[in-house]
Every structure is written in C-alpha cells, then in structure tokens.
C-alpha positions as CSV (number, residue, x, y, z in Angstrom):
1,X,-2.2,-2.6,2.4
2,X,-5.2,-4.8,2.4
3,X,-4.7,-8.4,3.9
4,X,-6.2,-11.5,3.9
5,X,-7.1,-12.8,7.4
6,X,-3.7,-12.5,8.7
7,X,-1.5,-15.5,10.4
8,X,0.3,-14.5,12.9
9,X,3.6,-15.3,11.0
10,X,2.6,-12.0,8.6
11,X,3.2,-9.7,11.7
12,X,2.8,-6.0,12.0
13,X,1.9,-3.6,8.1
14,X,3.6,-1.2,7.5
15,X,1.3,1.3,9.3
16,X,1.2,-0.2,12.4
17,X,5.6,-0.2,12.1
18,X,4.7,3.5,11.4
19,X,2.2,4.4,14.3
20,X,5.4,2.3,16.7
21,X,8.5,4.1,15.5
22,X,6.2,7.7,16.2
23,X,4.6,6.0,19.5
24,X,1.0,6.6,18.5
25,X,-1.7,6.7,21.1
26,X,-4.2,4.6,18.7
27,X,-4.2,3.6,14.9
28,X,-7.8,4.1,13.2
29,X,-7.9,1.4,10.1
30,X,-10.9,1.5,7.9
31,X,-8.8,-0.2,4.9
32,X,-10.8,-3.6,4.3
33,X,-9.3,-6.9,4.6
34,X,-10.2,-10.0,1.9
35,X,-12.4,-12.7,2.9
36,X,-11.1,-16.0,4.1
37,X,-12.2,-18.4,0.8
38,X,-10.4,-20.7,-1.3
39,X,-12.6,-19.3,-4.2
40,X,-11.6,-15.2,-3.3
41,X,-10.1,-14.1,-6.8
42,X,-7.5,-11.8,-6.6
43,X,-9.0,-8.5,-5.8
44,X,-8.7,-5.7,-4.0
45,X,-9.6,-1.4,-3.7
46,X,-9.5,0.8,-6.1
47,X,-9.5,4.5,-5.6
48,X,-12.9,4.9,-7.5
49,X,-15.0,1.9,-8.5
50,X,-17.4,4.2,-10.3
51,X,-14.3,4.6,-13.0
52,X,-13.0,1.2,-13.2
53,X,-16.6,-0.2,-14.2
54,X,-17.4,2.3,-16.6
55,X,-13.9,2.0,-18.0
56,X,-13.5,-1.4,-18.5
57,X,-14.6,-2.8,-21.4
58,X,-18.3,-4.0,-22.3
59,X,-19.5,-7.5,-22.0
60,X,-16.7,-7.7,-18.9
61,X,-19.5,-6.9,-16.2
62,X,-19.3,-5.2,-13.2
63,X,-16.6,-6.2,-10.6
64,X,-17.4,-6.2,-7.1
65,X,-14.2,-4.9,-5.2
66,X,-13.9,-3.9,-1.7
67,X,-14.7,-0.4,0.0
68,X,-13.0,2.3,-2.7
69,X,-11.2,5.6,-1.5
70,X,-14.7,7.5,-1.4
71,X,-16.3,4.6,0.4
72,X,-13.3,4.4,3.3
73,X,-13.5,8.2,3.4
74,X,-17.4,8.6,4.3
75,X,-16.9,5.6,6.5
76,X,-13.9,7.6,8.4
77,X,-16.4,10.7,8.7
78,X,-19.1,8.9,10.4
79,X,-16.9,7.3,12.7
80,X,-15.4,11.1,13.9
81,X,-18.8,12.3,14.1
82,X,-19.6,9.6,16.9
83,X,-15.9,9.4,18.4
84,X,-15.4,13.0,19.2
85,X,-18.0,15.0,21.8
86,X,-15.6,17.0,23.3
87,X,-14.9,20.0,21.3
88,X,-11.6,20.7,23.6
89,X,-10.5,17.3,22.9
90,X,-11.1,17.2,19.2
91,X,-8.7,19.9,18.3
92,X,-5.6,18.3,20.6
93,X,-6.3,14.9,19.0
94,X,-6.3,16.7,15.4
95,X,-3.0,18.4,15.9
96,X,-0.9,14.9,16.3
97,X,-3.3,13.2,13.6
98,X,-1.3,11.6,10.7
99,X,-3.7,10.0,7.4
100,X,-2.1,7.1,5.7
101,X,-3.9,6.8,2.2
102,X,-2.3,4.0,-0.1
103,X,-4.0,3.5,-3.3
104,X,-2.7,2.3,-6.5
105,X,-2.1,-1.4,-6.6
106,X,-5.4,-2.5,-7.7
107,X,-5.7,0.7,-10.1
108,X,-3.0,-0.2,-12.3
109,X,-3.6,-3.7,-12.0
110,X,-6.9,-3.5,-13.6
111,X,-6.2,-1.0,-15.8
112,X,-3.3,-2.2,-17.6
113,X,-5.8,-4.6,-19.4
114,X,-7.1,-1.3,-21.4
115,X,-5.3,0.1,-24.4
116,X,-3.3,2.6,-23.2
117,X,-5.1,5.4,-24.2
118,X,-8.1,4.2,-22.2
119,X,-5.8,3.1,-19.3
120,X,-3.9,6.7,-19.3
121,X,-7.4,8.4,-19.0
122,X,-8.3,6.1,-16.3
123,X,-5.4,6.9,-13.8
124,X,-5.6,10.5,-14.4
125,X,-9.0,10.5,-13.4
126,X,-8.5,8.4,-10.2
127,X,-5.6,10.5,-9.3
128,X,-8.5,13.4,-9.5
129,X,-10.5,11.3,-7.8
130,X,-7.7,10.7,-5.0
131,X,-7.6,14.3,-4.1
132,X,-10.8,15.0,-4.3
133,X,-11.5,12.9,-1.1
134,X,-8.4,14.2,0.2
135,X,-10.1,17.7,-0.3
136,X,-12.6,16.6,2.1
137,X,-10.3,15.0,4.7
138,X,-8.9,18.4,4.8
139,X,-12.1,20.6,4.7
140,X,-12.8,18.3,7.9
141,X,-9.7,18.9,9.7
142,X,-9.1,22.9,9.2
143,X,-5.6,22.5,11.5
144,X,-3.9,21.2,8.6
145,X,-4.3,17.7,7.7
146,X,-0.8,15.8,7.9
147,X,-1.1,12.9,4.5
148,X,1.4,10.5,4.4
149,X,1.0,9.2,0.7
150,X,3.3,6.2,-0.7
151,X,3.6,6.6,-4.3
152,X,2.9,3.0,-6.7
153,X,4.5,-0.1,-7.1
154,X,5.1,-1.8,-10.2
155,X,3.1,-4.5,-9.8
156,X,4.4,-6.6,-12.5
157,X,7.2,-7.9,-9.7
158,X,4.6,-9.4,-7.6
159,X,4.4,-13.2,-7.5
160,X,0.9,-12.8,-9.0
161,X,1.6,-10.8,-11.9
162,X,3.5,-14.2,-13.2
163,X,0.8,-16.4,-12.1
164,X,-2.3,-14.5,-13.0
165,X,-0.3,-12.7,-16.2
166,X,3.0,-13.6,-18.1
167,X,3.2,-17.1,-16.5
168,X,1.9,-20.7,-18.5
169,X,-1.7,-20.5,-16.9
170,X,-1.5,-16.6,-17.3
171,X,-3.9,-13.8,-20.0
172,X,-1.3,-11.8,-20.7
173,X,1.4,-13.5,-22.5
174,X,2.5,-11.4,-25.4
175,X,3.6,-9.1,-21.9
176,X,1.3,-6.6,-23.2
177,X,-0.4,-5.9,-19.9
178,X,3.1,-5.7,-18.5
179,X,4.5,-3.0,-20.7
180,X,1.1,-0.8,-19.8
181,X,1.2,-1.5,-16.1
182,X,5.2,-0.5,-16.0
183,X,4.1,3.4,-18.0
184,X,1.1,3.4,-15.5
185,X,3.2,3.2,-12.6
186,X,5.6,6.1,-14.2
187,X,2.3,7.7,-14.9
188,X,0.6,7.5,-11.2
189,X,3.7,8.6,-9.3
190,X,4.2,11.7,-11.9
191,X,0.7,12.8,-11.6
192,X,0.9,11.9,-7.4
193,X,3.9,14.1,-6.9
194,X,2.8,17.4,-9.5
195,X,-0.8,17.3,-7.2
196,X,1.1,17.0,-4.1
197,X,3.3,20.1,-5.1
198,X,0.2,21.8,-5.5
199,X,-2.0,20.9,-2.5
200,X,-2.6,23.8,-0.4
201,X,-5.2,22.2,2.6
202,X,-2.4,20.6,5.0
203,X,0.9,18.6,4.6
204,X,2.0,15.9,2.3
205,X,4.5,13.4,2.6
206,X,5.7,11.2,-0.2
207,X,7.4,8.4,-0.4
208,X,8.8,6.5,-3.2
209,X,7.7,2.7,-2.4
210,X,8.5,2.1,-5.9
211,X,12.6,2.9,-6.0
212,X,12.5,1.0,-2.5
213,X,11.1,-2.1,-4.1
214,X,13.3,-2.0,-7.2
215,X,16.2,-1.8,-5.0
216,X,15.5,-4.7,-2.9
217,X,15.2,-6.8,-6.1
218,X,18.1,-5.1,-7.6
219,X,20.4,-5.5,-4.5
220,X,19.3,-9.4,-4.5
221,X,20.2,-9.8,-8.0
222,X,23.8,-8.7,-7.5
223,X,24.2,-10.5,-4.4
224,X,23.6,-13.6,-6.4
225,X,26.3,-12.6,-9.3
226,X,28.7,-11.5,-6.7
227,X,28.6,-7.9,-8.2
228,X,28.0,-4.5,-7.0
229,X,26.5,-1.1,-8.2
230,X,28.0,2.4,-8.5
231,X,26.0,3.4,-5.4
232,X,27.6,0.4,-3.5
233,X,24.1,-1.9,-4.0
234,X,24.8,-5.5,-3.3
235,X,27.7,-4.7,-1.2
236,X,26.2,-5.1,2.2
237,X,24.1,-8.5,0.7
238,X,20.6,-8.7,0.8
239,X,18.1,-9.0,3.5
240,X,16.1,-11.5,1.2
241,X,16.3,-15.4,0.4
242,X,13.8,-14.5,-2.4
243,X,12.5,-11.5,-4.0
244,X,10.5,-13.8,-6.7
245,X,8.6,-16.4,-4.9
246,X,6.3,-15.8,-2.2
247,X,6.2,-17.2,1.2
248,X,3.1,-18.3,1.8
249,X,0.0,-19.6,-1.5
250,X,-2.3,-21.8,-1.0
251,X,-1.6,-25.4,-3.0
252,X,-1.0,-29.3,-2.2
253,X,1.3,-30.8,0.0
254,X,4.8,-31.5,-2.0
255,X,5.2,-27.9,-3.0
256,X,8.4,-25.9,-1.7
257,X,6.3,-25.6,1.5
258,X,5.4,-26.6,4.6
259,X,1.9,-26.5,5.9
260,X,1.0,-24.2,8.5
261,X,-1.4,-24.0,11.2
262,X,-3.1,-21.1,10.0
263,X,-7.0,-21.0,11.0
264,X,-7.8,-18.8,7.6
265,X,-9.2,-21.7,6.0
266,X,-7.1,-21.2,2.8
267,X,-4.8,-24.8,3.6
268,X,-2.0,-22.4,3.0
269,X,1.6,-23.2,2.7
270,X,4.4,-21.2,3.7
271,X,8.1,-20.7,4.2
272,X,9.9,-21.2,7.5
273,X,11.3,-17.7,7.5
274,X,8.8,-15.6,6.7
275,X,11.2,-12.5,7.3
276,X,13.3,-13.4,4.5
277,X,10.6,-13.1,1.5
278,X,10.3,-10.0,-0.2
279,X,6.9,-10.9,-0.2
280,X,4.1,-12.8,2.0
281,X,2.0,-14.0,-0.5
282,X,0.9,-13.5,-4.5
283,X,0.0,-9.5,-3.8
284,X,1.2,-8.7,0.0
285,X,4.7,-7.8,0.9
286,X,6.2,-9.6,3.8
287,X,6.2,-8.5,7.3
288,X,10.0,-7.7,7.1
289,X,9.0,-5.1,4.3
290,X,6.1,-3.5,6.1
291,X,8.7,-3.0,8.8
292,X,11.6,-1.6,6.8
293,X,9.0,1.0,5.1
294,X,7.0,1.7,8.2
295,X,10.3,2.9,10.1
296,X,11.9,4.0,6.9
297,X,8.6,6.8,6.4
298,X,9.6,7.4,10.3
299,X,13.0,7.8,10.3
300,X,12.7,10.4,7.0
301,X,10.1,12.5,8.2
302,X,12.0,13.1,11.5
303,X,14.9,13.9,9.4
304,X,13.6,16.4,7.1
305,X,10.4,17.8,9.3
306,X,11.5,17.4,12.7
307,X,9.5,15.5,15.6
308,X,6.8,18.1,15.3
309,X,5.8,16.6,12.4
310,X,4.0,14.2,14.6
311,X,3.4,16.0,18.0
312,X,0.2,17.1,19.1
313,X,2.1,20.5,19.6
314,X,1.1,21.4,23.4
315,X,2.9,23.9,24.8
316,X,2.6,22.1,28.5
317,X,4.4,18.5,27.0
318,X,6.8,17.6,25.4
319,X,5.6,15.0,23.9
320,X,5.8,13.3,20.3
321,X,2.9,11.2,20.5
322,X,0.7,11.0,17.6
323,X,-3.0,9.7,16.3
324,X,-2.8,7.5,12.7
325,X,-5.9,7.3,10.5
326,X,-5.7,4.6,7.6
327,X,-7.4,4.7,4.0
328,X,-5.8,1.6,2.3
329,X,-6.7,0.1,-1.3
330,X,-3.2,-1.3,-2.4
C-alpha cells in the first residue's frame, strides 16, 4: 500500500510480512510513497490516470496522482533491463519471482463521486486496464509469472471516508458517494476474480482483503455487545482497541493523542499502541494488519499450492526462497 514517510512505530507492510513468512532473498518496491507536507491532500495511485481524468467531470481539472499501474510497470521493465546481465541467472531468479500488484483504493475512491453509470464504466475499464499491464509482466517473464492480487476494500470504513465524506466538514453527506463506493467494491472484486479465472500467461492468487476487513470490524463490534456469530466471531475477542479511529492524524495538542517524535514533518499525533488500531492513519492500515495479511496470503498459499509455489524450483536445493516485485496503488 502506498505510505507516507513512515515512523518507525508503522513497522513492516504487508509485503515485506509477505517476502518474511516466504524468506525472500530481496523485495523490489516501485509503489510510490506520499510526500512529507502538511498541505498533501489525500491522494494516492490509480490503476490508469489517463481514465480517471477523462472520466471525471469537466471544470474539475486534472488531478496530479502518483506513478499509475502503467507507470510502476515501465518503471519495473527498465530496472530488469539493467539488473539482469546474466542470462543463466535471469531465468533462476524468475522461477522464485512473486509480483504483488494492489490497486483499487484510490479507483473507487475517486470514482464513487460519478453517477453510477459513469463510475461502473470507469472500473470496468481500469480492471482492463489492470490486465493489460499484467499481460506485459507476463510477455516479459515466459516462465509463468506468479501474481499475487488482493482484491478491494471498501473504503467507506476508513477513518477518511468520515472525515473527507459523510462526517460534519465532509462532500458527501446525503451518503451518496458511499452507497456507489460500497457497489464499486462488489463491482471490482467480481470483475478481478472472472479475469483471474480466465488469465492464461502465469499464476494468480487472490485474496479477499475485503471479507478480512469486514470481519475485523465485525468481530470488534460483537466483542463490545458481548455477542457472538454463527461462525463463532467475537468469541475469541478482538485483536483491536479500535476499528474506527486511527492511530496516528496530524492535529493540535489536546486531541486523544500524544505527540510523537516523528521526523515526517506532519506534527503528527498518535496512539501508544499502535498494534491495536485497525488502522495507522486516515487511509493506511496499521502495522498489525499488514502483518496478519502478509502471513495470512503466506500461510494460504502454502496450504493450497504447496511450498513450490514460491521456490526457485532447482533440482540441486531444496530451498523455498523466493524474489518479490511490488506494483502498489492502494
């Protein structure tokens, strides 16, 4: 997921939890990480920019967002060009290589401002858009490329959906915006997994961020009413102090925080605990859910594919070591 400049309190993301609980020999990132300013709007990657600016309505000019999908992709292509002059050594490091491509957040975010005809033409063609560049991943890695693709979140749970959206200083307070972004999400992951099924240039692995999400915030809620689900949610308790508020924002002293010693810039204030908030800051998860998914995506691809899902497959080791490229927008 893209980042602000990081404190140390927001530990490892999830793909770096990933690239541990496999024991990858190096972790390529060319996601890009916000700027440290107190004016940075909330903003992030999109899987095409070329389709969010001539989608969003006139007069709204054109946004400036970080590196898109296409962008991160061509950036990735230069950088194997120069890293790899050994033929021989090329084609071991592609056997163990694992892509990470997270796209979504910022999609659905934006486009759940159009009406929902505009909006549904939108994500269909970014999910195009998606595999297109995944097309040329593959046509560049003839092994098989190995995608690990984690579908949307509904964003309208983030702290910032309430502060930028449906709270008092928020655009959207009829909850319009809300009831698109919740079909868009439904939308995305449909259209995600029906490509997926259908991909024939390597191996993809989804998984469904969304359901994990929900049932943190589910099993928090029924921890606080003493209650329990059919599937045994809430029985265990929850992991989280909050699943509402985040840990860390940027504000006066006096709030529900302390200030930290964080050299962003930002004068931000967090929690104590950073590891029990559902979420770091208005758009971020915390570092406790990075982990749980990073090792979660682990744990379920070495239960239904095996270690050799992420070996470099030679005959002459044993070993399970693996490479990890990331293409990050959400």
């Amino acid at each position: 997921m893209l980042l602000p400049l990081k404190e140390e309190a927001q530990g490892m993301v999830w793909t770096e939890w990933l690239c541990s609980a496999i024991k990858c020999n190096h972790h390529d990132n060319f996601a890009r990480s916000l700027p440290a300013s107190p004016k940075t709007d909330l903003r992030g990657a999109v899987v095409n920019s070329a389709i969010l600016n001539r989608t969003l309505p006139a007069g709204h000019g054109e946004i400036t967002m970080l590196s898109d999908l296409k962008t991160q992709v061509s950036q990735w292509l230069r950088f194997e060009r120069k890293q790899y002059t050994s033929s021989r050594m090329r084609e071991k490091e592609k056997r163990g290589t694992i892509f990470t491509v997270w796209f979504s957040l910022w999609d659905i975010w934006y486009y759940s401002q159009l009406n929902s005809d505009e909006a549904s033409v939108a994500v269909r063609q970014s999910i195009d858009s998606l595999f297109e560049q995944l097309e040329l991943i593959a046509d560049h890695w003839p092994i098989g490329a190995k995608i690990i693709l984690p579908e949307a979140m509904d964003p309208t749970f983030l702290p910032g959906w309430s502060m930028k959206r449906t709270g008092p200083a928020g655009s959207d307070h009829s909850a319009e915006d809300q009831r698109n972004a919740v079909q868009l999400v439904k939308q995305w992951n449909v259209a995600l997994d029906e490509k997926a099924s259908q991909w024939d240039k390597g191996q993809i692995y989804i998984y469904n961020t969304n359901d994990w999400m929900l049932d943190q915030v589910r099993e928090a809620q029924l921890v606080v009413g003493d209650m329990m689900d059919h599937n045994g949610l809430g029985q265990s308790g929850s992991p989280w102090d909050s699943v509402r508020s985040a840990c860390a924002g940027s504000g006066k002293e006096g709030k529900n925080r302390s200030p930290s010693n964080g050299k962003s810039g930002l004068d931000p204030f967090r929690c104590s605990n950073p590891d029990k908030y559902l979420f770091w800051d208005e758009m971020h998860l915390g570092p406790q859910a990075h982990k749980m998914i990073g090792q979660g995506i682990a744990a379920d691809i070495a239960e239904s594919h095996g270690d050799s899902w992420f070996a470099h497959e030679q005959p002459e080791s044993s070993s399970s070591s693996a490479d990890r490229k990331e293409l990050s927008g959400s």
